[in-house]
MARLOVO-279097 format. One record per residue (C-alpha): y, x, z. Coordinates in pm, 1 decimal. Each point is the difference from the previous one (the first is absolute). Layout:
- Y|X|Z
...
REM end
This chain:
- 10740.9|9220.2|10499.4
- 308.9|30.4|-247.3
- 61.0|197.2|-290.2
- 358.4|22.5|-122.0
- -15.6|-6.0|-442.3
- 323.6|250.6|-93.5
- 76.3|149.5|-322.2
- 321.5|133.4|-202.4
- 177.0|-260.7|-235.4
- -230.0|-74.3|-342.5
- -300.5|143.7|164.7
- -153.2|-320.5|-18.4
- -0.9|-52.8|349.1
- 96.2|-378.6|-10.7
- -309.4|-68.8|-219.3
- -250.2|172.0|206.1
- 138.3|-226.9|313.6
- -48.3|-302.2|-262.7
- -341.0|111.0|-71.5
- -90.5|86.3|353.5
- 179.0|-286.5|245.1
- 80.3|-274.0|-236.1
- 366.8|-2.9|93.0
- 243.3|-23.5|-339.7
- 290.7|168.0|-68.0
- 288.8|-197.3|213.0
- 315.0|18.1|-119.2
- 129.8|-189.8|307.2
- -185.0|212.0|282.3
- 78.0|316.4|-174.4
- 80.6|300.1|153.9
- -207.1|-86.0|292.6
- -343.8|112.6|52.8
- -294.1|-309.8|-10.9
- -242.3|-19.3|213.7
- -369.7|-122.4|-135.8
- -373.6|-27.6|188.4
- -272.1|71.7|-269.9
- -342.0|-119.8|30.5
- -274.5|307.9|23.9
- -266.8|-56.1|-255.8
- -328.9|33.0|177.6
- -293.1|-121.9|-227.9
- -218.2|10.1|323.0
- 191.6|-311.7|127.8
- -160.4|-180.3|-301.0
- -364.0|124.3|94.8
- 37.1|-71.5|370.0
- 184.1|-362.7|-129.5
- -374.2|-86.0|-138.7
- -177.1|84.4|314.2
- 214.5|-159.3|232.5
- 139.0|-313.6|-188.4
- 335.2|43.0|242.4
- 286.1|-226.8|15.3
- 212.4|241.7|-100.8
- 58.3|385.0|-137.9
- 246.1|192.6|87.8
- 83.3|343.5|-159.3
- 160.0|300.6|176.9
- 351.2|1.9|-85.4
- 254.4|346.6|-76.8
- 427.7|-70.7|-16.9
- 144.7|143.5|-264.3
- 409.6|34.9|-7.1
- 187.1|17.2|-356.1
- 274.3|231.0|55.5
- 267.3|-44.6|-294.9
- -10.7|321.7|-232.8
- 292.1|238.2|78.8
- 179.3|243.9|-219.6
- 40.9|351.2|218.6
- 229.8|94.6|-294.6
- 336.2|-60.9|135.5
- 150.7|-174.4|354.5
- -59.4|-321.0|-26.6
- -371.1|38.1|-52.3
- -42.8|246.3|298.9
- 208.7|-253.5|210.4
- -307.4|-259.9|-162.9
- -232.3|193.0|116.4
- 77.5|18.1|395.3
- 93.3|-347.7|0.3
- -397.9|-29.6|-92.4
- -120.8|212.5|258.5
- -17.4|-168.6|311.8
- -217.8|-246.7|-215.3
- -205.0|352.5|-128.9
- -36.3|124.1|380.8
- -230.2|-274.0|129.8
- -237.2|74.1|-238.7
- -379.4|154.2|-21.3
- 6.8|155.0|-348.5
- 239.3|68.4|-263.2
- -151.1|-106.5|-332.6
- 265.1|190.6|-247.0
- 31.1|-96.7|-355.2
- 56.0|285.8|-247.7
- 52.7|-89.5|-373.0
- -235.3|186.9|-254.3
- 22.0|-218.0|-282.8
- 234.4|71.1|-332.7
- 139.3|-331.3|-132.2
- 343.9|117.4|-236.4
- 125.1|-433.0|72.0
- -12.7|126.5|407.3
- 225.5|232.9|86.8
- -95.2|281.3|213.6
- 180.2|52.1|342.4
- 251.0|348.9|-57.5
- -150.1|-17.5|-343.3
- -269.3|170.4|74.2
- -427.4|-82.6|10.7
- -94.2|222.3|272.5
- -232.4|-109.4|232.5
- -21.2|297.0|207.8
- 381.0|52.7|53.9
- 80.2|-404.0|47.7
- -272.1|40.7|306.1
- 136.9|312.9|146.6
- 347.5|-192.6|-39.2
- -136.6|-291.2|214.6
- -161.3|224.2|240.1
- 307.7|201.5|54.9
- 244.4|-319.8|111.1
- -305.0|-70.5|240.9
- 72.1|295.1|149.3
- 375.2|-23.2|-13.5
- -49.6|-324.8|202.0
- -196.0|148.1|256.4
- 248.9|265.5|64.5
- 237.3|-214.3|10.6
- -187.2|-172.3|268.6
- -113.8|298.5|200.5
- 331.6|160.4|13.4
- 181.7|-318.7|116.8
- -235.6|0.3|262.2
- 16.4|329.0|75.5
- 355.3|46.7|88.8
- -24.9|-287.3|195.3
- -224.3|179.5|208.5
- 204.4|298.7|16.5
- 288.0|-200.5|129.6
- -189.1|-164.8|237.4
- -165.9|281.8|143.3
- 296.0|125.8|122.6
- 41.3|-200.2|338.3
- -300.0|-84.6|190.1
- -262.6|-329.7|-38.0
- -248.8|-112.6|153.9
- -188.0|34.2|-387.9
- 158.1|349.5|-36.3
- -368.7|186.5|-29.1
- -122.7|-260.1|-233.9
- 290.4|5.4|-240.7
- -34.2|392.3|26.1
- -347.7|9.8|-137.8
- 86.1|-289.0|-238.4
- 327.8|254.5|-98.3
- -269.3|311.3|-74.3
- -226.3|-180.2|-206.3
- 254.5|-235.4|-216.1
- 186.6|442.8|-18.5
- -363.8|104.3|-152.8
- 37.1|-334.1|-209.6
- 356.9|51.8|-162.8
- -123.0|376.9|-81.2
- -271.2|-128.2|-192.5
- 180.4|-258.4|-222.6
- 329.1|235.1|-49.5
- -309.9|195.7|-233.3
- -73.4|-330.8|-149.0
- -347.5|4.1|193.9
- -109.1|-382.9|62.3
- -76.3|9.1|375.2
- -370.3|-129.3|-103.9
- -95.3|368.2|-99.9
- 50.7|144.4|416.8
- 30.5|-288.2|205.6
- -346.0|-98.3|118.6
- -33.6|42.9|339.4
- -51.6|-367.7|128.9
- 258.8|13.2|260.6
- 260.6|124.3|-200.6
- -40.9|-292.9|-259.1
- 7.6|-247.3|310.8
- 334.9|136.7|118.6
- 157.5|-91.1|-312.4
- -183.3|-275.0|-120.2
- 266.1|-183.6|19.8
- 241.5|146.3|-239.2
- -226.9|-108.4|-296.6
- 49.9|322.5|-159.5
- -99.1|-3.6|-390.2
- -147.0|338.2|-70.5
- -210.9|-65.6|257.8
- -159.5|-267.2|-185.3
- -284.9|31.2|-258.6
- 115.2|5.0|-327.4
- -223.1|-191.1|-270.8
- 114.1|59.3|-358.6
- 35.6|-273.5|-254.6
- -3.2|115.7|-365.5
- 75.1|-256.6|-219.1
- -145.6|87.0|-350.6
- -18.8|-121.6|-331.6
- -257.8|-231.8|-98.2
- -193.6|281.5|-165.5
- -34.4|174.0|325.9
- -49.9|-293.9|228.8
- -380.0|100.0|-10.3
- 10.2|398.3|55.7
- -122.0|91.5|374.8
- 228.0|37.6|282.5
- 185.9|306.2|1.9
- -16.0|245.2|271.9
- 234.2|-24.3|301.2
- 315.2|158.9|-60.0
- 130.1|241.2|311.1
- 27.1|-204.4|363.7
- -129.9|-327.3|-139.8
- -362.7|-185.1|68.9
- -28.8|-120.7|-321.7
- 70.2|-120.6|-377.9
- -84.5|-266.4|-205.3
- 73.0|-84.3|-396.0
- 148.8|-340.7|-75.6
- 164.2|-143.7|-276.4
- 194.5|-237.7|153.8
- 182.9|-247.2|-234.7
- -343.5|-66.3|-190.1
- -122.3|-31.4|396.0
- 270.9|-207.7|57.9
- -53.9|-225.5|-333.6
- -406.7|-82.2|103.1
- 53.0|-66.3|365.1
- 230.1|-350.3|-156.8
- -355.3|-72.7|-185.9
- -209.6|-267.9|102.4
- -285.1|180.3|194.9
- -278.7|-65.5|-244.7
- 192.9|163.5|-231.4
- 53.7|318.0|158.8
- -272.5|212.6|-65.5
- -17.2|-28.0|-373.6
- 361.9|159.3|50.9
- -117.1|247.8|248.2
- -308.6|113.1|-239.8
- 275.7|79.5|-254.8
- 203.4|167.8|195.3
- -342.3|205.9|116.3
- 31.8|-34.3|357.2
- -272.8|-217.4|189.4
- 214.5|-135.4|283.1
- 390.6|-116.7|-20.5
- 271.4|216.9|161.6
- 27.9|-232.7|308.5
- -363.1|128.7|103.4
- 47.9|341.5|-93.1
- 295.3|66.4|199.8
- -99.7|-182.3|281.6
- -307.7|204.3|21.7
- 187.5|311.3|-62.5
- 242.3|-102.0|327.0
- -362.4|-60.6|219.7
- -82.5|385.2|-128.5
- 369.2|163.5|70.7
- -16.3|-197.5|366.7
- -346.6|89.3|84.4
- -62.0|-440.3|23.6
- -274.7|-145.2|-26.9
- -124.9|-396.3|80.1
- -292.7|-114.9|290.8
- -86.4|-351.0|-97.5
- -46.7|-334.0|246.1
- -269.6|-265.3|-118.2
- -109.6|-330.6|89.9
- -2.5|-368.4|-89.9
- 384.2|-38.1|115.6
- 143.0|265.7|-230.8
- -155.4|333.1|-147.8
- 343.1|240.4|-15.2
- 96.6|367.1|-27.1
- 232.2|205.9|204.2
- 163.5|301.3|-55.2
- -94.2|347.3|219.5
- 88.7|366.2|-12.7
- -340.7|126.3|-68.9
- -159.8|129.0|322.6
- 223.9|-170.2|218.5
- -203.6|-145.1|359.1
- -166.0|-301.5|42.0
- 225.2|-107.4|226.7
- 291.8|19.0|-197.0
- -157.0|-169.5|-304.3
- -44.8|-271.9|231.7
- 341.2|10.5|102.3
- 109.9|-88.6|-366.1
- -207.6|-357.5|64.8
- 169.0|-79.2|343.6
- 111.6|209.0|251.3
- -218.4|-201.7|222.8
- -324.6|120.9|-186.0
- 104.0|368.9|117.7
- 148.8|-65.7|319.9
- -359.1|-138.5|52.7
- -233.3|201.2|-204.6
- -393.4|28.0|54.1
- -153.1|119.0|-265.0
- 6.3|-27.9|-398.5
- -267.8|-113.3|-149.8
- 28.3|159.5|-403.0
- -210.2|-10.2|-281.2
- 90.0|215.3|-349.2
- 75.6|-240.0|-246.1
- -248.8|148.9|-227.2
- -237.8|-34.4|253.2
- 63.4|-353.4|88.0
- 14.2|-73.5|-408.0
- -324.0|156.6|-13.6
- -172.4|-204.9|242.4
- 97.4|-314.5|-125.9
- 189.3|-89.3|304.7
- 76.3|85.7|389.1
- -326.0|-133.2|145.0
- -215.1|212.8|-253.8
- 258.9|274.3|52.8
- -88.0|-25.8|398.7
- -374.0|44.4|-110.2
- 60.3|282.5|-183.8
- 138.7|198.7|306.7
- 354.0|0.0|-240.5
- 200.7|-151.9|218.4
- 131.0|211.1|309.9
- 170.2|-47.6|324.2
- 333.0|261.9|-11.9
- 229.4|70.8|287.3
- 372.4|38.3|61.3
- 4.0|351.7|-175.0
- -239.7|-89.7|-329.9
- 206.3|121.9|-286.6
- 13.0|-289.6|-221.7
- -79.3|46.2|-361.9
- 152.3|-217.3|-300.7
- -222.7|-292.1|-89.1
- -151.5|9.3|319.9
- -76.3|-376.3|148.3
- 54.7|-92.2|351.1
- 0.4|-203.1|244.1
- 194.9|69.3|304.8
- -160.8|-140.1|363.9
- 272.9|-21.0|248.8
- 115.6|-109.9|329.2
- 282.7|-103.6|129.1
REM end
């Protein structure tokens, strides 16, 4: 899964990716968005670790993608901005960065500290973009049905529903708020379209504020999440040990790479099944509910191309047992078939055949 980190100039987007990937500002690779694969904390690992003794752990992984800030205040920075996109369409999640903080030696972008219209301002060029891109597309298709193709009924229902499309963003309506109907969002999957999708909001606030709750969701988004980013930013370069003393001052428990990461498994709807055994003892990365089979299918494609049965245990359940063979005495551990639902810290093991 990917989540693309945006933001206006002096939002303190740049420090968040810091905090958050690890990647420094690069002079030399600037403007180009940086890709980065962050490790999902999973402080089950460590538990199953001591049962299993395994050779190795591995943690489920999420991409993250850096995307240089960009001013929407004049040409060049619009021009900035679509030069980003194709990098912003392959996406899962936009994770938008919002300054909230008041620091007089940081000038504010327009001059102005204004959370709410510096969001609506990013939301708005998303939807410029995607009008951009629909209508392209759409008088291609009215050109092209004008002489007869072999494709000519596809591209006419693909016409009517990118039509019902450009309506909705000419009212500056992300295409998220209608556009649900499965088939519809597997015609034009491909496009990448932004407002269709989910928004996370990234408020970076002052230190005082670092520790307030989450703030609601604003309008069309899945989410928000405080973060003071430079003071993020300054304990993620500490040595590890070091970190929570920092944290406890701050007053938040866990550091902002955690947080976030965790708040991108809510806004996707992730969660992680978990493999064990002497060999390795490793977490992968799900859409809650999804099949069995498909689970497996993230291990090998073999494993679902010849899939028997999964044989799962809760990882409470297993943890409460003391381990699998007590687990199996308990009547715990259950034998789940190619439409089981799987559930986030389930353990499995796949049987197969092929």
């Amino acid at each position: 899964m990917k989540t693309a980190i945006l933001g206006l100039p002096l939002s303190g987007k740049s420090a968040l990716a810091g905090s958050v990937t690890g990647l420094v500002p690069d002079a030399a690779a600037m403007p180009q968005a940086r890709h980065a694969i962050v490790k999902v904390p999973d402080e089950r690992l460590a538990v199953l670790s001591e049962m299993y003794n395994p050779k190795k752990v591995t943690e489920a992984t999420l991409e993250y993608i850096d995307v240089p800030g960009f001013s929407l205040a004049d040409q060049k920075g619009v021009d900035d901005f679509k030069r980003y996109s194709p990098d912003i369409r392959q996406v899962d999640l936009l994770a938008i960065v919002i300054r909230a903080f008041e620091n007089a030696a940081i000038p504010a972008y327009r001059d102005r500290l204004d959370p709410e219209a510096d969001l609506a301002e990013v939301r708005e060029e998303l939807v410029y973009a995607d009008l951009e891109t629909v209508s392209n597309r759409v008088e291609k298709l009215d050109k092209a049905l004008k002489k007869p193709t072999k494709t000519h009924d596809r591209e006419k229902r693909e016409l009517e529903l990118l039509t019902t499309c450009k309506d909705a963003l000419e009212e500056s309506k992300p295409l998220s708020v209608f556009l649900t109907n499965p088939d519809d969002l597997r015609a034009i999957a491909s496009f990448g379209l932004l407002t269709l999708k989910p928004q996370l909001i990234v408020y970076n606030v002052s230190e005082e504020d670092a520790a307030k709750p989450d703030p609601p969701a604003p309008q069309y988004t899945v989410g928000a999440i405080n973060l003071c980013a430079l003071t993020e930013l300054d304990i993620s370069q500490l040595d590890a040990a070091d970190r929570p003393a920092f944290l406890a001052d701050l007053g938040v428990s866990h550091p902002a790479r955690d947080r976030l990461i965790r708040k991108c498994y809510e806004a996707l709807g992730l969660g992680s099944f978990l493999t064990v055994g002497p060999d390795e003892v490793r977490a992968w990365t799900v859409r809650r509910g999804c099949d069995a089979v498909e689970a497996a299918g993230k291990i090998h494609s073999d494993i679902a191309r010849g899939f028997i049965r999964a044989e799962t245990v809760a990882y409470d359940d297993l943890i409460g047992a003391g381990d699998m063979k007590a687990a199996k005495a308990a009547g715990t551990v259950r034998q789940e078939g190619k439409t089981y639902a799987v559930q986030d810290g389930d353990v499995i093991n796949f049987k197969f055949n092929v």
